[in-house]
Structures are given as C-alpha cells and as structure tokens.
C-alpha positions in Angstrom: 144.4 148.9 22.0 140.7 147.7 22.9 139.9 143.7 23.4 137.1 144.8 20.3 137.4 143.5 16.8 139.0 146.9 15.5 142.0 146.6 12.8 143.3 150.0 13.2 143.0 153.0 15.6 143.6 156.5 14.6 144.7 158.7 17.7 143.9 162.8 17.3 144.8 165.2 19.9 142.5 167.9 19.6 143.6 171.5 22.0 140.5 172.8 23.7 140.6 176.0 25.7 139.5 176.4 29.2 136.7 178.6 28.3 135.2 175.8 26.0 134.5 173.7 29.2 133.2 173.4 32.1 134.8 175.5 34.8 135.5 172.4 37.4 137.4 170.6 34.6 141.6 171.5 33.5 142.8 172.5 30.2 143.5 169.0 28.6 143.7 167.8 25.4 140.6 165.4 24.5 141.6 162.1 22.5 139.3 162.1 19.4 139.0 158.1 18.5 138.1 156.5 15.2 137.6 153.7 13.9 138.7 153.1 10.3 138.5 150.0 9.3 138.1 146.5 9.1 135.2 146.6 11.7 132.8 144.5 10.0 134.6 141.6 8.8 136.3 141.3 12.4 132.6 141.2 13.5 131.3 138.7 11.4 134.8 136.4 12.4 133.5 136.7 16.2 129.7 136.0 15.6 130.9 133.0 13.7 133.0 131.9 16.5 130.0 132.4 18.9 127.8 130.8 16.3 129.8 127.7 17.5 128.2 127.9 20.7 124.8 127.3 20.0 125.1 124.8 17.3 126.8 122.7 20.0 123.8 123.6 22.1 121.3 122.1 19.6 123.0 118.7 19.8 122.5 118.3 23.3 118.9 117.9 22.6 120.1 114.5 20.9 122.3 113.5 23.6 119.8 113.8 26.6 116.9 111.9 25.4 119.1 109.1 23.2 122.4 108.5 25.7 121.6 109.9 29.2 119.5 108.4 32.0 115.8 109.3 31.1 113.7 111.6 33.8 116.8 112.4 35.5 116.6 116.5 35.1 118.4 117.3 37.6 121.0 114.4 38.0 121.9 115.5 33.7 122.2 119.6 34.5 124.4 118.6 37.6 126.5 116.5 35.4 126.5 119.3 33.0 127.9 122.0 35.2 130.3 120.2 37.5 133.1 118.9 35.7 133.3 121.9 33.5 133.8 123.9 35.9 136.2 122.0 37.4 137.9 122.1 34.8 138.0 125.7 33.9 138.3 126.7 37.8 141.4 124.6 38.2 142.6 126.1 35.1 142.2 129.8 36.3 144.0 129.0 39.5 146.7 126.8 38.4 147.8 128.5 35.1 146.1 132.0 35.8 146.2 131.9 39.8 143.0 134.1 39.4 140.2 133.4 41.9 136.8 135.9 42.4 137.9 138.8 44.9 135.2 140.8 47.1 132.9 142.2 45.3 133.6 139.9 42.1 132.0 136.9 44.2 128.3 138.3 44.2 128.3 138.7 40.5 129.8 135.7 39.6 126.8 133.6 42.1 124.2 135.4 40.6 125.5 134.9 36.9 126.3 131.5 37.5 122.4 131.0 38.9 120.9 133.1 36.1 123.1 131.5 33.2 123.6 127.9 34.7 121.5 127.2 38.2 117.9 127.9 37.3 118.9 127.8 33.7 119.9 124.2 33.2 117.9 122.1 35.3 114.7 124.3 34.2 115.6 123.8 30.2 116.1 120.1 30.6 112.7 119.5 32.7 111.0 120.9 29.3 113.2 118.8 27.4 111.9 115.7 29.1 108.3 117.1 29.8 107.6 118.5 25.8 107.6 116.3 22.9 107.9 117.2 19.2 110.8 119.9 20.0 108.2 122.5 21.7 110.8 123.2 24.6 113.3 124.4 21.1 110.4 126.4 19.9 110.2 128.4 23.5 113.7 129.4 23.3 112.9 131.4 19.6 111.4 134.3 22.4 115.2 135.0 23.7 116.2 138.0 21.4 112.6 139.5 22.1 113.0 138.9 26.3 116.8 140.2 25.6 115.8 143.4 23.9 112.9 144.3 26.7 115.6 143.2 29.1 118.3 145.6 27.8 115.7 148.6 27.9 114.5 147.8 31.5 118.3 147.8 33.0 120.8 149.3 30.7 117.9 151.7 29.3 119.2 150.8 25.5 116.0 151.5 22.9 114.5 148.9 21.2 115.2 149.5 17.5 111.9 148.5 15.2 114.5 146.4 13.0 115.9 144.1 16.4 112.5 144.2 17.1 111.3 142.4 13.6 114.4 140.1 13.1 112.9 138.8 16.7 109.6 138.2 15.9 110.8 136.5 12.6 113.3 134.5 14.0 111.0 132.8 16.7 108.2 132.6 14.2 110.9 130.5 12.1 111.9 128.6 14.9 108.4 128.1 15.7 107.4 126.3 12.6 110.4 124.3 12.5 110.2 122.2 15.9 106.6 122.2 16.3 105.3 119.4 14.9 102.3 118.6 13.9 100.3 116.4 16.3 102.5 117.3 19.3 100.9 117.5 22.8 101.4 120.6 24.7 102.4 120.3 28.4 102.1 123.2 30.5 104.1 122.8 33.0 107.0 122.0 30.9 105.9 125.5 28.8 106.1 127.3 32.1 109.5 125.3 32.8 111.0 126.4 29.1 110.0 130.1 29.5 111.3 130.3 32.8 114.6 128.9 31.5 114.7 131.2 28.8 114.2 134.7 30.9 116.7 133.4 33.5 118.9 133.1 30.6 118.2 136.5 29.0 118.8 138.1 32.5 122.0 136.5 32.2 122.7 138.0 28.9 122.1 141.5 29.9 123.9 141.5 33.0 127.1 139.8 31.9 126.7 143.0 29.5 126.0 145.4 31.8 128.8 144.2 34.7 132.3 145.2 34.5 133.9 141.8 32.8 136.2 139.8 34.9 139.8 139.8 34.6 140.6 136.3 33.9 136.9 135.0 31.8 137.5 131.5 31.3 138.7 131.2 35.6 135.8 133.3 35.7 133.1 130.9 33.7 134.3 128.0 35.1 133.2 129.6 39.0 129.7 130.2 38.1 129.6 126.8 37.0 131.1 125.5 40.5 128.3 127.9 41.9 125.4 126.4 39.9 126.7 123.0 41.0 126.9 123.9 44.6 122.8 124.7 44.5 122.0 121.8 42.1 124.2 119.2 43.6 121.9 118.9 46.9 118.7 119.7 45.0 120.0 116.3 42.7 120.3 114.4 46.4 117.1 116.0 47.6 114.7 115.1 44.8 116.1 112.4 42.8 118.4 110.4 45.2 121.5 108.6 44.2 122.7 108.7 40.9 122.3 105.6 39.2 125.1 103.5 37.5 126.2 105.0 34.4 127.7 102.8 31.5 130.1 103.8 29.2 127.8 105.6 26.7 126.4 107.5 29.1 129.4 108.8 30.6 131.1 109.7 26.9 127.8 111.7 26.8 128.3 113.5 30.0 131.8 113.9 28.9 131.1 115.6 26.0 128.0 117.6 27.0 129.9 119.4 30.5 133.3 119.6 28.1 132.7 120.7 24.8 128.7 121.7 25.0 129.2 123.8 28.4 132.6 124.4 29.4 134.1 125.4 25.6 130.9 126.4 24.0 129.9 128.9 27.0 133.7 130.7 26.5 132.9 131.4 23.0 129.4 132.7 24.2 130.0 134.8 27.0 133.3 136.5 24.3 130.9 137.5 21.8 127.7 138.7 24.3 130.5 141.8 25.1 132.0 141.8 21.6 129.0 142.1 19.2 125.7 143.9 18.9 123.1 143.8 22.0 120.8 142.1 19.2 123.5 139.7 17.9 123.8 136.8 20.5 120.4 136.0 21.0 119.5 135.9 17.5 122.6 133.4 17.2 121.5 131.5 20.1 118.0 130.8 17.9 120.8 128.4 16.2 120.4 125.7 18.9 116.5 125.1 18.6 117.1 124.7 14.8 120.3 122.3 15.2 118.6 120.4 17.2 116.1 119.9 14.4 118.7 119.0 11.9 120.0 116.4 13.9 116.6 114.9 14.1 116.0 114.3 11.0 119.0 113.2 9.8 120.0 110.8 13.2 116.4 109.9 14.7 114.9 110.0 11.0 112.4 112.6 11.7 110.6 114.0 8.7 110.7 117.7 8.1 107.3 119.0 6.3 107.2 122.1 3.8 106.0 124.2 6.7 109.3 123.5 9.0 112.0 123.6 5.5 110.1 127.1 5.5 110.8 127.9 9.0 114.2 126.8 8.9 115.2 129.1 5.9 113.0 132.3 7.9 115.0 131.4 10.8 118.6 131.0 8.6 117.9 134.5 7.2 117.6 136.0 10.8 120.9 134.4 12.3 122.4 135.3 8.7 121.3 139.2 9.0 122.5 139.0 12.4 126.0 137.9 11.5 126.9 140.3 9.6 124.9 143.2 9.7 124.4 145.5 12.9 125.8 148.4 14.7 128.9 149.6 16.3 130.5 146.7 18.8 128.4 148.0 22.2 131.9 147.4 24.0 134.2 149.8 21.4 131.6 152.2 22.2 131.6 152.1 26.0 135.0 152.7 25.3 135.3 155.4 23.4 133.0 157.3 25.5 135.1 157.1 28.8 138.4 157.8 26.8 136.5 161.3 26.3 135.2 161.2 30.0 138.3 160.8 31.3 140.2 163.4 29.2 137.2 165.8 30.0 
C-alpha cells in the first residue's frame, strides 16, 4: 500500500458521529492505520542498501588524486555529473517517457545545484586543496548541519540522542582522517564546509518536497542541470580539457556510473525511506572508506588514535542502521489518510 518498508497493513473503519467533529466536516468513517510488523528489519534492509552509497563515495577519494588529471576541480565534477545523467535522463525518457513538468522544473534546478552544482566542484577543490584526509574529516559535521536544517525548514525537534550520535560520529571521523602533521588550508576548509551545507540543504529539501514521479528520470535531470552550470565554469576557468588516457577515462567511467549515477539512486531512496537522522549518519561512511582504502592501497599507516575513531564512528553508522524511529514517510502518510477522511 505505501512505497515504506511496511510488511503488513491492518485497515479499521472506525464510525464517528457528526457531533464528534467539527461542524464544516461530513459524517465519514476515519481509516484507523497500523502498522504491525516487520518495520524494523525492512528498515535496516534499506539503510544497508543506502549504506552502499557512501562507501562508493569514500573510494572516490582514491580515484581523484591516484587516476584523474591533478588540479583539474572542475574539469573531474563535470565529468562526474554529465554522463550520469545522460544516462539516467535518456533512461527516464526512453523507457519511462517522464520528463520534469511546470512546477517540477524549479525543484529539480535547485536540487540538482544544492546536491550536485555547488556540491561537487566545491568537495573536490578541498580534496585537492587539504592533505592528510581533512576535506573527509569536514564532512563528519553533515548529520549535525542536517538536524539544525530539519528544524529551521520542516520545524522537526532535534532529539538530545540525534544530537549525540552527531557529535560522536564526527568526533570519530575526526580522529580517523586527520593525521598527525597535516597542514591545514583554509581556503580549502571554507571549500569543504560549504560543500557539506549545500549538501545538507539538499537532504532536507528532497525530504521536504513532494518526490517525483519517475526518481531515477528525475536524478539523472539534476545531474544534466549541475552539468549545464559547471560545464562553462569548466571552459571559463580551466580551459580545454586535456587528453585523457585510458586509466583516466575507466576512472571517469566508474566515478559518474557507479559512484554518482547508481550510488545517488540508492541515496536519494532511503533520504525519504528512513529516519531524518539516518542518512547523514550513513553518509559519515564515505570519510571513513576513504580511510580504509588508504591504508590498505596507498599504504598509509593508521595510529591507535584513528583505529579508535574508526570503531566510535562504526558504532554511530551501526546505531543508526538499525535503531530509530518511525519511517518519516509512513508517517506523513498516515496523517493525511486521517486528514483526508476528516
């Protein structure tokens, strides 16, 4: 019945009389909805399936300073963007014949800026610009800047448990990819943080907005969108692309592809499927992937403080898998069932 993880719905017409409401409404009978069952291992399924997405996230931090062109910021987050959404785009029309209508097209642009446009090209400046994994350890402030977010526009209170997983899991993430002896570069701090709150407003919002009919069609325009504004910024700043070999383009391939086009699907299903406080916490999974695949690829050694950080941060994405409240979505839901009916 509802696109939530739900097993089973039980249905109970319940008579009211006209005198128990309010005078402008008809006698109806109100639709009483519970859920019984099998709500939190479905949950746990989707968070694991938008786990996906950020662990793919952390190996891009691999890929752009080993196989792509180096101080090319902008040339790597137009690369990123474009053929995925292509891809998914062409998909939406051809099999789905689903294109953004009216309305649909202003919030599409200014997801596709928040999530893709500003975010992208921002995050991979601080990539370039911060050494030792500093840019990673920014991103551990996204359930924090998601949770102040969520109160600010959808008015949701910030529970005192969200509010410590947060500050644990960026602690965590903190002592994992900062490394000691690591110089601090401001501008690429200011570049990361940025990235990070353009990203967060994109995680409310997509939330908040009413979700498109067709989502992958959907994804797959505000990638088209963020490619449109970075594609002359690329020209404008950085000039001609340079020639790419075949390494480099099995790494664009596989970063716009997999890391971006399938990875952002799986992301944007569970933002509207799980717990405000969920995705973010998941998304502190990049930072610490990334991490991982340093030290076992580029042979970077991990000191007692970082094992500890890892394991603080593990805990947090852990708790946030499988513990937390009702599905926001199922509950949205269920409340205009009874507003209707009323």
């Amino acid at each position: 019945m509802f696109d939530d993880p739900v097993d089973r719905v039980l249905l109970h017409a319940t008579n009211t009389t006209a005198e128990s409401c309010h005078t402008k409404y008809l006698h109806v009978k109100l639709l009483d909805v519970k859920i019984i069952s099998g709500r939190g291992s479905a949950v746990s399924l989707v968070a694991l399936a938008t786990l996906l997405a950020p662990v793919s996230w952390g190996t891009t931090y691999v890929i752009i300073t080993e196989l792509l062109p180096d101080g090319r910021p902008l040339l790597v987050a137009c690369l990123r963007v474009l053929p995925a959404g292509l891809a998914l785009a062409g998909y939406g029309l051809v099999a789905q014949r689903w294109r953004p209508q009216r309305t649909e097209w202003l919030r599409i642009g200014a997801l596709g800026l928040l999530n893709f446009g500003l975010f992208f090209p921002l995050l991979i400046l601080a990539i370039y610009r911060l050494p030792g994994g500093v840019a990673a350890s920014v991103g551990g402030i996204q359930p924090l800047l998601v949770a102040g977010i969520s109160y600010l526009v959808r008015r949701e209170p910030i529970a005192t448990r969200s509010a410590v997983i947060g500050v644990l899991a960026a602690l965590g993430v903190g002592l994992v990819v900062v490394r000691p002896g690591a110089t601090v570069d401001w501008l690429g701090v200011a570049a990361a943080v940025a990235a990070n709150l353009s990203f967060a407003i994109g995680v409310v919002l997509t939330r908040t907005w009413p979700t498109p009919e067709h989502k992958v069609a959907a994804t797959g325009w505000q990638l088209l969108i963020a490619a449109a504004v970075i594609a002359p910024l690329t020209a404008i700043v950085e000039g001609p692309p340079p020639r790419l070999d075949s390494i480099e383009l099995a790494g664009f391939a596989y970063l716009s592809l997999l890391a971006t086009g399938g990875a952002f699907i799986l992301w944007f299903r569970g933002i509207r499927m799980l717990p405000t406080q969920a995705p973010p916490v998941l998304g502190l999974a990049a930072p610490i992937t990334g991490a991982i695949l340093g030290w076992v690829i580029l042979s970077e050694n991990l000191t007692i403080i970082q094992i500890l950080g890892f394991l603080t941060t593990i805990g947090a994405i852990t708790y946030a898998t499988t513990h937390g409240s009702k599905p926001a979505s199922a509950r949205s839901r269920i409340e205009d069932r009874h507003t209707r009916a009323a």
